[in-house]
C-alpha positions as CSV (number, residue, x, y, z in Angstrom):
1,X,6.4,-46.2,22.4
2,X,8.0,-44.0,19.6
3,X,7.3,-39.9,19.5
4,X,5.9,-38.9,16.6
5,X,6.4,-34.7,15.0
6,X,3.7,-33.8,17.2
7,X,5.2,-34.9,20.4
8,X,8.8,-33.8,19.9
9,X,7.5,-30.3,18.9
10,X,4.7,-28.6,21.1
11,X,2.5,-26.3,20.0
12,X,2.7,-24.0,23.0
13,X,5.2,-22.9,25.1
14,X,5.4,-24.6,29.1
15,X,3.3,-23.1,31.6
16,X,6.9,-22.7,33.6
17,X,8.6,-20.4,30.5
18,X,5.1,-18.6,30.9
19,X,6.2,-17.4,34.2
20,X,9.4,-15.7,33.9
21,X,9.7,-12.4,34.2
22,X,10.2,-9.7,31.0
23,X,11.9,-6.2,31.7
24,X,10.8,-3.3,29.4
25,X,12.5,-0.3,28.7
26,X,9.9,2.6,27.9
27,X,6.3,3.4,29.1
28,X,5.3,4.5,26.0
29,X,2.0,3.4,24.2
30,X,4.1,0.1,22.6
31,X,5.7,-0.3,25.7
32,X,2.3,-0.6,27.6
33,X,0.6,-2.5,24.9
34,X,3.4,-5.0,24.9
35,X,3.4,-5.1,28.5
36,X,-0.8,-6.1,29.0
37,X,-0.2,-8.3,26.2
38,X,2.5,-10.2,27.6
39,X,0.6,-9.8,31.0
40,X,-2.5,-11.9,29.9
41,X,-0.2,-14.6,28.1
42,X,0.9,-15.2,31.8
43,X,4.5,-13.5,31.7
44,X,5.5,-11.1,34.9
45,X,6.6,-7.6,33.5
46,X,9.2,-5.5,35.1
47,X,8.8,-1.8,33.3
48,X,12.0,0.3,33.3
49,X,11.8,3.9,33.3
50,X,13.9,7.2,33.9
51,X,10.8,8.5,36.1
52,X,9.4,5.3,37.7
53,X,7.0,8.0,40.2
54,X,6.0,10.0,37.1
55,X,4.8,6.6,35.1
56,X,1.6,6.5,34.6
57,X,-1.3,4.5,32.9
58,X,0.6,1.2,33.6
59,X,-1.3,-2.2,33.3
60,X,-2.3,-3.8,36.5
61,X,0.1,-6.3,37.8
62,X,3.6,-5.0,36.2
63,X,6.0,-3.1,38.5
64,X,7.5,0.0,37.5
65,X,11.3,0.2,38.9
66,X,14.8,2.1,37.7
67,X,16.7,1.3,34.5
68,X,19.3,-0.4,36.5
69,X,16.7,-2.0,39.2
70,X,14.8,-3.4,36.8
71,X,17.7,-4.9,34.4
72,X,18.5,-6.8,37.2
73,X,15.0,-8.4,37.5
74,X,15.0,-10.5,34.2
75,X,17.1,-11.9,31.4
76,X,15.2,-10.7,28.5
77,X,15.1,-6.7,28.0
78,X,12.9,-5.5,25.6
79,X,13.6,-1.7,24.3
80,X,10.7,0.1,23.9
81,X,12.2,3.3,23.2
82,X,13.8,5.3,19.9
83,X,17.5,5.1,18.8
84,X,18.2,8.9,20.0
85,X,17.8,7.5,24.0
86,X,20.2,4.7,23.7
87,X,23.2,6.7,25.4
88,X,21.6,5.5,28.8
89,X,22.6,2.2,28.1
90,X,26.3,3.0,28.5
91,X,25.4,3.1,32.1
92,X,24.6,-0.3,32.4
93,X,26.6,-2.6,30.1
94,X,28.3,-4.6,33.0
95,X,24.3,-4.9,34.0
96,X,23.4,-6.4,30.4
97,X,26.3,-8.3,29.7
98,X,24.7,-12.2,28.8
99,X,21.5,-10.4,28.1
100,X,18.9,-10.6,25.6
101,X,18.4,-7.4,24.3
102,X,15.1,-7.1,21.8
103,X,15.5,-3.9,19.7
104,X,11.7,-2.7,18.2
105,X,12.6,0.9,16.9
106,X,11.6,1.7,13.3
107,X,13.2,5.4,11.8
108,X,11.7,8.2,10.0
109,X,13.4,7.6,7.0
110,X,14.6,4.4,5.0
111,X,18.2,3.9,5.4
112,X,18.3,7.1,8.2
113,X,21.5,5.9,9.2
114,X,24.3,4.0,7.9
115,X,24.3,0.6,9.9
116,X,20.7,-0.1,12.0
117,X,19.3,0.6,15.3
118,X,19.9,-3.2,16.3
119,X,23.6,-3.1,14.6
120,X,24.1,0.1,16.7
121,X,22.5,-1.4,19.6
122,X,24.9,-4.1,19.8
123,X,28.0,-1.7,19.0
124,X,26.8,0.4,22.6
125,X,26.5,-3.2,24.5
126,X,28.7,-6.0,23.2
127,X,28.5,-7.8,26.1
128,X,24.6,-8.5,25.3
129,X,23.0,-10.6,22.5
130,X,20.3,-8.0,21.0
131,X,17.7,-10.0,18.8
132,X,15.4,-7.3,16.3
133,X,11.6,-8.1,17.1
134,X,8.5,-7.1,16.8
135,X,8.9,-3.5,14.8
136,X,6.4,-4.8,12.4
137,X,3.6,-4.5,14.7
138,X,1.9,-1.9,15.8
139,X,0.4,-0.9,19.6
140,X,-3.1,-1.3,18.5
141,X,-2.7,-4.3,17.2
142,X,-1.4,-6.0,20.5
143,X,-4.4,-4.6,21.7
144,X,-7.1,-5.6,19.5
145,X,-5.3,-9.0,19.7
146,X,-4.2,-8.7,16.1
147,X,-7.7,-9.9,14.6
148,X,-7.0,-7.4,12.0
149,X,-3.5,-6.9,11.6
150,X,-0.6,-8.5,10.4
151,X,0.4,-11.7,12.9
152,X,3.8,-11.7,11.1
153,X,7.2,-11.1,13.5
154,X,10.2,-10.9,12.0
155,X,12.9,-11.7,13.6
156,X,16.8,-11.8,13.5
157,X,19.7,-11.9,15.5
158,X,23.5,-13.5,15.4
159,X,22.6,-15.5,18.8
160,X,20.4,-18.8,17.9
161,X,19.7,-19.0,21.3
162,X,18.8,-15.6,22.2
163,X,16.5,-15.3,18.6
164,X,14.7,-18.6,19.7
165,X,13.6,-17.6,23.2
166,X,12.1,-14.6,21.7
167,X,10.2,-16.6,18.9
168,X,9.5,-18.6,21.6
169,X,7.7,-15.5,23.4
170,X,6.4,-14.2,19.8
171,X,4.3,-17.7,19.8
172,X,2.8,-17.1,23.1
173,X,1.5,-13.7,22.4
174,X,-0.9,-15.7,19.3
175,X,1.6,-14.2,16.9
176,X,4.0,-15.9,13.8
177,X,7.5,-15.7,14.1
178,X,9.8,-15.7,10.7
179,X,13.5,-16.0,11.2
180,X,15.7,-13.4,9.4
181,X,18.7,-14.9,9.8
182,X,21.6,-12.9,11.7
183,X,21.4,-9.3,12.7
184,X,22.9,-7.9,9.0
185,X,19.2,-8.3,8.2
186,X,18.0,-5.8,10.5
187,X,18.0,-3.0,8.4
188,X,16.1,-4.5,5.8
189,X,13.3,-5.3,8.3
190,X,13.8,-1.5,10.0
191,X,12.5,-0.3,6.4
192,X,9.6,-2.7,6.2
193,X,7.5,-0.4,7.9
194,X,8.3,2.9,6.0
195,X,7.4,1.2,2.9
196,X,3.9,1.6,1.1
197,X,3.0,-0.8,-1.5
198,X,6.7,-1.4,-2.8
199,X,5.1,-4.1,-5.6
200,X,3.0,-1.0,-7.0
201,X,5.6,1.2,-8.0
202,X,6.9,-0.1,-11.5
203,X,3.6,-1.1,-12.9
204,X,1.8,2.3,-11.5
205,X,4.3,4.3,-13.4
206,X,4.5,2.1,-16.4
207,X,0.4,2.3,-16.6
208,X,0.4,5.7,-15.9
209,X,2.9,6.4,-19.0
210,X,1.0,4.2,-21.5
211,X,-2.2,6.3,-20.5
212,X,-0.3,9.4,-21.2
213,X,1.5,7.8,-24.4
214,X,-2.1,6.5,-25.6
215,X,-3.7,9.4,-25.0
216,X,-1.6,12.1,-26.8
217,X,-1.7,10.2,-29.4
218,X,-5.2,9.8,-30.0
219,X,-5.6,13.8,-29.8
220,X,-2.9,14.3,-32.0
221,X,-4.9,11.9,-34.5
222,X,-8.8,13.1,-33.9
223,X,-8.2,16.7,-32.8
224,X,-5.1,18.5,-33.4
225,X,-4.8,16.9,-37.0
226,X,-8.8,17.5,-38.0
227,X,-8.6,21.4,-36.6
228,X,-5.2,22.3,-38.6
229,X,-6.0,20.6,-41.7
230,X,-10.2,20.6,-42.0
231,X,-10.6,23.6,-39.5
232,X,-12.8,21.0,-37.6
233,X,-13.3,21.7,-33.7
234,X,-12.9,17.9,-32.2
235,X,-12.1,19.0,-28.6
236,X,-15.2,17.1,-27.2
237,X,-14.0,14.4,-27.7
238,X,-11.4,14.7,-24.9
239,X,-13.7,14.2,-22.1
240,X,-15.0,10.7,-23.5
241,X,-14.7,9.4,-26.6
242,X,-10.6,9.7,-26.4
243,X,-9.8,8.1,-22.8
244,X,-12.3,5.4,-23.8
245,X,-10.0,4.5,-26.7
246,X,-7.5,5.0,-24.3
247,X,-8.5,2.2,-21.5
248,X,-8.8,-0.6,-23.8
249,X,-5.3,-0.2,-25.7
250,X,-3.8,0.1,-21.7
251,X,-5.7,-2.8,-20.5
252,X,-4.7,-5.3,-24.0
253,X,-1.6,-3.8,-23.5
254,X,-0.6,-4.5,-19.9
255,X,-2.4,-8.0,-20.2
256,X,0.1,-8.3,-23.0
257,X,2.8,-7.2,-20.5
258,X,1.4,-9.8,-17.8
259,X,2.2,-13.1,-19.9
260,X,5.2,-11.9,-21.9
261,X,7.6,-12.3,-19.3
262,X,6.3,-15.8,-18.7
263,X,7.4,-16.6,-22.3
264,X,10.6,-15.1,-22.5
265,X,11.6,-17.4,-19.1
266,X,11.1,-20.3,-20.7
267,X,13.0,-19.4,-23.8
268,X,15.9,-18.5,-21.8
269,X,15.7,-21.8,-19.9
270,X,15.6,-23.7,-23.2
271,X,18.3,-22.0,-24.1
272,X,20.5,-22.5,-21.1
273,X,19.6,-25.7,-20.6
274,X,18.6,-26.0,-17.3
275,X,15.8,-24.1,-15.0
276,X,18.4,-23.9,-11.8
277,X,20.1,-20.7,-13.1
278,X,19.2,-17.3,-11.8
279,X,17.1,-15.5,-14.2
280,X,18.6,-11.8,-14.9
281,X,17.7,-9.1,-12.3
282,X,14.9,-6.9,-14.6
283,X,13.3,-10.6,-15.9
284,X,12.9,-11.5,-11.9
285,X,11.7,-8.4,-11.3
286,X,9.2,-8.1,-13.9
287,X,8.0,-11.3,-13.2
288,X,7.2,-10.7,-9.6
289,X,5.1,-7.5,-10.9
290,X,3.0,-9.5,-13.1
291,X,0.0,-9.6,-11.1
292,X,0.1,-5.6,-9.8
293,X,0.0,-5.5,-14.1
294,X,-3.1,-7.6,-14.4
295,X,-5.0,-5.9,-11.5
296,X,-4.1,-2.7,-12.9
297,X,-4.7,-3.9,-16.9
298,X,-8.5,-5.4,-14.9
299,X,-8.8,-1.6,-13.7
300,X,-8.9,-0.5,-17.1
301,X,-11.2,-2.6,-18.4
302,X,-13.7,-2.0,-15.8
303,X,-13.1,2.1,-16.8
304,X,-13.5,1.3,-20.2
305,X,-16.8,-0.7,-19.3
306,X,-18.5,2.3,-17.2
307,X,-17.0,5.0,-20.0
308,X,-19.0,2.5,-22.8
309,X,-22.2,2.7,-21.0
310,X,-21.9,6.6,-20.3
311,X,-21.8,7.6,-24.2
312,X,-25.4,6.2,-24.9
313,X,-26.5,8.7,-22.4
314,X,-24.6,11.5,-23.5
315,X,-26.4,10.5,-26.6
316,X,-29.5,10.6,-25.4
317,X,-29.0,13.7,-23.2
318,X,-27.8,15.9,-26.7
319,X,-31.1,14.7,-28.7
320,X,-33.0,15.4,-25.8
321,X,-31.4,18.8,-25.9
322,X,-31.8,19.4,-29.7
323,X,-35.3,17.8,-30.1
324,X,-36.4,20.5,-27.1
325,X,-34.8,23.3,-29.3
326,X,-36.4,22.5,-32.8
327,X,-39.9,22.3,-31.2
328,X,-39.2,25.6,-29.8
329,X,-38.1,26.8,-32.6
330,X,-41.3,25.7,-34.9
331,X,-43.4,27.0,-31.8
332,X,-42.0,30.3,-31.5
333,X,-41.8,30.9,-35.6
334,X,-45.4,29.1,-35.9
335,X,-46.7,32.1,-33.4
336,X,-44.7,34.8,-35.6
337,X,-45.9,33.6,-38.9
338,X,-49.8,33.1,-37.4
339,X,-49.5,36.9,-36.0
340,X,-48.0,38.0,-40.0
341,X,-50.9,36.1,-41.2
342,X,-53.6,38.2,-39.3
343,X,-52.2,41.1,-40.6
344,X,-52.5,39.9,-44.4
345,X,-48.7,39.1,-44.8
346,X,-48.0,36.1,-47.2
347,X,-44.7,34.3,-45.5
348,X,-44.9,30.8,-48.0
349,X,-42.9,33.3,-50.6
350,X,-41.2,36.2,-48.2
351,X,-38.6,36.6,-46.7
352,X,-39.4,35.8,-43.3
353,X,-40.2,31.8,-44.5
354,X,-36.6,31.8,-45.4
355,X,-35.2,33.0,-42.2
356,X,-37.5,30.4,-40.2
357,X,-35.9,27.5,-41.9
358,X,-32.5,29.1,-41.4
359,X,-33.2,29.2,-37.7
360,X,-34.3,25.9,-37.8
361,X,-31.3,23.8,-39.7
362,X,-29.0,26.3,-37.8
363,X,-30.4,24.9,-33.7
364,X,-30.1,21.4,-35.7
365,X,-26.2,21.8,-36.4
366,X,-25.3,23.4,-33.1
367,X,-26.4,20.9,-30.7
């Protein structure tokens, strides 16, 4: 009977692989997530530790032992602690030689040091075959099971062995290993985590300087021009009337910004002849921005909307405001010109007539 796919590639690890034992390094709070994770996936966890009597908060069913006692327990060493307590592992290289080592440390800082903690790592121990793993995710998400985190692992390493048998592992915990290649991409994975929102940057500062472009503009045009040459006050228009001018022109303009690059690939394809050639560094990066654009060029449109439907009611609001001042106005000059009238004073021709109509068409022009 042949094999098909399915049979020559399980889906889960065997029950047997399931029961060897994993050491970890560190009793930290990744170290003991890690640890009841790989516990209830059916793996027997040796923890390592400088203090094994002053460990506490362990999961149930792992063992707490020596550096050296417990590197002796397993094949697989998993370091749970940062770069700056590595020097221990001097101590034991004739322990870890033929080892796996997997490195999870992440640094403060992108690019904190010149080579990275894996590449370090396997300077200290050259004897061992250190595979980077699992620096992507976090301790609460091995605890909450990663229902709402990244599943992702990336993983890399210059033993094919080594990196498979932790993939291997990475699978059982319910999580998705991606292969990284060898261990020169470690320090690319290192600043995965110290990254927020890399896509965002270029279009949020491109938006952000058409805004300000836009907008200067549009009070050069409608208030600085009108006040110096007509001695007309226009600032009011800052609040409102000028940023909803503003949004559209951003929005049409980004949108513009989202297909453009589209366009000018294929006319450098025609022109090269063939679609296999690398497209120039800013074309490929401008076309993986394209959508961060169209989200953002969507943002302004949706300002644009709520600013349109806010202007009838500031409308409405200023008539409010002036109708309640003319009839205030009439009211107050009615009471004056009823209170002349009882005392015989004729206001259709005086003085005082005049100054109630000035009153009037003066409340009318201020609001």
């Amino acid at each position: 009977m042949e094999k098909t796919s399915a049979d020559s590639l399980p889906l889960t690890v065997n029950s047997s692989e399931k029961q060897e034992t994993v050491c970890i390094f560190g009793t930290g709070d990744f170290g003991r997530s890690l640890g009841l994770k790989m516990l209830q996936c059916g793996y027997s966890i040796v923890f390592g530790s400088r203090n094994p009597r002053m460990s506490s908060l362990l999961p149930n069913g792992a063992e707490v032992l020596s550096y050296s006692e417990a590197a002796q327990k397993s094949d697989i060493i998993i370091l749970a602690v940062h770069r700056e307590h590595y020097d221990f592992l001097t101590e034991l290289t004739e322990l870890l030689n033929g080892k796996i080592l997997v490195d999870i440390s992440n640094n403060l800082k992108i690019n904190q040091y010149p080579e990275s903690n894996a590449e370090y790592l396997a300077q200290l121990v050259p004897g061992a075959h250190v595979v980077k793993a699992f620096n992507t995710i976090s301790a609460w998400a091995l605890q909450s099971g990663a229902l709402d985190a990244s599943r992702q692992v990336f993983v890399c390493g210059n033993d094919s062995k080594a990196k498979q048998r932790v993939m291997d592992i990475v699978r059982t915990l319910g999580l998705t290993p991606l292969d990284q290649g060898s261990l020169i991409a470690a320090k690319e994975i290192e600043n995965y985590p110290l990254q927020l929102f890399p896509m965002w940057k270029f279009p949020f500062y491109l938006s952000a300087i058409l805004c300000v472009f836009f907008f200067f503009y549009c009070v050069i045009r409608e208030v600085i021009y009108p006040y110096v040459y007509e001695k007309k006050d226009s600032t009011f228009r800052m609040a409102i009337s000028i940023p909803n001018r503003v949004f559209p022109i951003a929005a049409l303009t980004l949108l513009a910004l989202v297909y453009l690059p589209g366009v000018i690939a294929a006319v450098l394809q025609l022109y090269r002849g063939t679609k296999y050639r690398r497209f120039p560094d800013w074309l490929d990066h401008w076309m993986l921005c394209r959508k961060q654009l169209g989200l953002i060029a969507l943002g302004f449109a949706f300002l644009h909307v709520i600013y349109t439907l806010v202007i009838p009611i500031r409308y409405y609001v200023r008539w409010t405001l002036r109708n309640m001042t003319i009839t205030q106005v009439n009211l107050y000059s009615f009471i004056f010109s009823y209170s002349l009238n009882q005392r015989g004073i004729l206001l259709h021709h005086s003085p005082f007539h005049n100054y109630r109509k000035k009153i009037t068409l003066l409340s009318i022009f201020i609001f």
